[in-house]
Steps between C-alpha positions, in 0.01 A plus 500: 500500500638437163864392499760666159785428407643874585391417862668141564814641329476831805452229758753283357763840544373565815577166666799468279573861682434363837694196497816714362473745784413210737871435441731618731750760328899344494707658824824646333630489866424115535655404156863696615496331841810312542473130507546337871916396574562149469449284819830462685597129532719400805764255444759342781703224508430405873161344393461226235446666140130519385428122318254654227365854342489663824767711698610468885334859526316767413508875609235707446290778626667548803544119624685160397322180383697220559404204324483174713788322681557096539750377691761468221853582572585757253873373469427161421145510370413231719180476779579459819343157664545522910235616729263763431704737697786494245288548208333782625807677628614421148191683334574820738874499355424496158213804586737704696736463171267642338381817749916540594510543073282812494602622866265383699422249762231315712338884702434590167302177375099614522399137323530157520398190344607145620422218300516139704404115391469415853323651779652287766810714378310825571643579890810410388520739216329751770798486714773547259234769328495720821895493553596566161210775513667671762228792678383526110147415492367500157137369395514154372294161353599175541350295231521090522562365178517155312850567342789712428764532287807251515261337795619772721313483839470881490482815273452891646477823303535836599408858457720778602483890546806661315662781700655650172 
């Protein structure tokens, strides 16, 4: 088979051909769709103020994301140092701040994540878990950790459905 010039320079059109239509064509429907709405932060006063580039909470898609909650009083910016009880009752306050901001509360929480340094803390923090929690039963992990922030004994993050 003898190979000219006039041939490579078909082949070269053809492939060049190919890989154009192997493109896919631009969607004129894609390009106009509107850009997504900006998240919705959640702010309150009845939990400490977020200490860094983060905010108490975020609403989106149909639930809340609350960022996580030490036992710092939100008035005085201090952590609370009695028993384990008081810090987690603590914790709960400054979460239920933030679900009574956005009009919701505990029956509506569908997540939880609780944060501890100490698991010799962990049926204490059950206790006050289950009467704070009410008849709410959400899924939750309890993760043992080395450290928290401000050496607070305990941390806990939710996620809530939004009924608006």
């Amino acid at each position: 088979m003898r190979v000219t010039s006039s041939s490579l320079l078909a082949l070269a059109a053809f492939f060049a051909a190919g890989s154009a239509l192997a493109q896919p064509a631009p969607n004129p429907a894609a390009a106009a769709k509107p850009a997504a709405p900006p998240l919705r932060a959640v702010t309150t006063d009845g939990a400490p103020k977020a200490s860094g580039p983060y905010s108490q909470a975020i609403v989106e898609g149909g639930f809340l994301f609350a960022a996580g909650q030490i036992s710092r009083d939100p008035k005085t910016g201090t952590m609370l140092t009695g028993p384990i009880e008081q810090a987690v009752d603590r914790v709960f306050d400054n979460l239920e701040a933030v679900l009574k901001a956005e009009g919701l509360g505990w029956a509506d929480v569908v997540k939880t994540t609780v944060y501890m340094t100490k698991g010799e803390d962990f049926a204490a923090m059950n206790a006050v878990y289950a009467k704070r929690m009410g008849d709410g039963r959400p899924a939750r992990t309890t993760v043992f950790v080395a450290g928290l922030p401000g050496s607070a004994p305990i941390e806990m993050d939710l996620i809530a459905r939004v009924r608006r």
